[in-house]
C-alpha positions in Angstrom: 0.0 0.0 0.0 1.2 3.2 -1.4 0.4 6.7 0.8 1.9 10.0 0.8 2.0 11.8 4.4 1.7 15.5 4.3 2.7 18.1 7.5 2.3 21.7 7.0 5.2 22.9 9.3 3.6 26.3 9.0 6.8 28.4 9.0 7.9 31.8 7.2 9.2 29.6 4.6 5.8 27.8 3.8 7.7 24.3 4.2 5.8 21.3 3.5 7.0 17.6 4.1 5.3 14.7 2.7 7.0 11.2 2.0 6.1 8.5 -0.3 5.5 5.3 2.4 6.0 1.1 1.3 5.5 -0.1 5.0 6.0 1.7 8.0 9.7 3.3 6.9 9.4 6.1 4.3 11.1 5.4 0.3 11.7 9.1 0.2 11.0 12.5 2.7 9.8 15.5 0.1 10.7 19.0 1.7 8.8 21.3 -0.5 10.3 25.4 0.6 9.6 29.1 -0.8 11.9 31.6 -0.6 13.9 29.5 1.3 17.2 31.4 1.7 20.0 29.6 -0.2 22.4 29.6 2.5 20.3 27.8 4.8 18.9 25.0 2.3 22.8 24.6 1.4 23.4 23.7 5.5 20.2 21.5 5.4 21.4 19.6 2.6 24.9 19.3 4.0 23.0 18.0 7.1 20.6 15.6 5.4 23.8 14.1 4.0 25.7 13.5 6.7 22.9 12.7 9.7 19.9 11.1 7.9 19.6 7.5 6.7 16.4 8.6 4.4 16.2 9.7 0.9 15.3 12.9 0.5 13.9 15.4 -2.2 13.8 18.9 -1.4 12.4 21.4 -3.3 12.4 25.4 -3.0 10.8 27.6 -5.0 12.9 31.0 -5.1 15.2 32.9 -3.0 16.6 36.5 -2.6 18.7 38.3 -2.8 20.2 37.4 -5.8 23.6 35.8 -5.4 26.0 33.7 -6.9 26.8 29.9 -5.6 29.9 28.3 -7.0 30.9 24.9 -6.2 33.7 23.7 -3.3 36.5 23.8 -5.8 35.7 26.9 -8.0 37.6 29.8 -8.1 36.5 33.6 -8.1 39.4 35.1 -10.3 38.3 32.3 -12.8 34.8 32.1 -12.8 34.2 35.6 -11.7 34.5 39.3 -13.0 35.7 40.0 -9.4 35.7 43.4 -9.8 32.3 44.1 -11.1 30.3 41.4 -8.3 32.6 43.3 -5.4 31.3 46.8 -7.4 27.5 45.9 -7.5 27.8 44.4 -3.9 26.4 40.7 -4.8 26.9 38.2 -3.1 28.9 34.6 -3.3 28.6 32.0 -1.2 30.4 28.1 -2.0 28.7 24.8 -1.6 30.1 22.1 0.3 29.7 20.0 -3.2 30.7 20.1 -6.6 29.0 21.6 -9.3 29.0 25.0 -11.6 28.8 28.7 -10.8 25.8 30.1 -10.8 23.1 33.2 -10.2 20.2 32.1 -8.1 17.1 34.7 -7.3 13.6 34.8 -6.5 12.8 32.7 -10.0 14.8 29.9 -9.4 13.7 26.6 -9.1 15.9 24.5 -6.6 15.9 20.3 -6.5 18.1 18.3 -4.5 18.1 14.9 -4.4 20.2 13.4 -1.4 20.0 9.3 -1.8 21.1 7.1 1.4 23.0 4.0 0.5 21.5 2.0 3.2 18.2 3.0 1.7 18.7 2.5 -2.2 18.5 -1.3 -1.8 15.0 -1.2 -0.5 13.5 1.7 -2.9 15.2 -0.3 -6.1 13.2 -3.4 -4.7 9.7 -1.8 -4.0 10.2 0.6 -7.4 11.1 -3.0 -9.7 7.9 -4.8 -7.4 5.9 -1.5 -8.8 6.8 -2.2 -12.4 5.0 -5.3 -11.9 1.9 -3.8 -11.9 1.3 -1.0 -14.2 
């Protein structure tokens, strides 16, 4: 039996979790955010990595001011026109993972995906068990 779970946490940021449930231990937790500041949803992810043994999909819709996020290893003087960020006062912040430079803002559309290992062999097992039954 298939059922999604739904808590409205009522905060600022209009956060929303629901999970998709195959017995009593959840296949995946869905964070859905707005305006969630970047900075923050980058800690939460870096959490959810490290301390949770779930699979989880967060989703944020928007979030200002507009900055730029570059990955762990980028670097400014490459990637950036240093001169012209520090002139215009925007901000840059790095993300504890990989991945390229970009400008985020209030019409971004953010989707993480943070898989446990421990948990991938039980959602490939109910997902191929699903296939069974279209």
């Amino acid at each position: 039996m298939h059922s999604v779970k739904t808590a409205d946490f009522g905060s600022s940021a209009c956060a929303m979790c629901s999970q998709l449930v195959y017995g009593t231990r959840p296949l995946m937790r869905i964070l859905k955010l707005r305006n969630f500041p970047i900075f923050d949803k980058l800690k939460l992810e870096e959490l959810l990595l490290r301390m949770s043994a779930d699979n989880w999909c967060l989703l944020n819709d928007g979030t200002s001011p507009q900055l730029i996020v570059m990955g762990i290893s980028g670097k400014p003087e490459k990637l950036l026109e240093v001169e012209k960020v520090v002139k215009d006062c925007v901000p840059v912040i790095k993300r504890f993972s990989g991945g390229e430079t970009v400008i985020v803002d209030e019409g971004t559309l953010f989707v993480t995906l943070i898989r446990s290992r421990s948990a991938l062999r039980r959602m490939q097992m109910v997902l191929g068990a699903l296939a069974l039954f279209p």
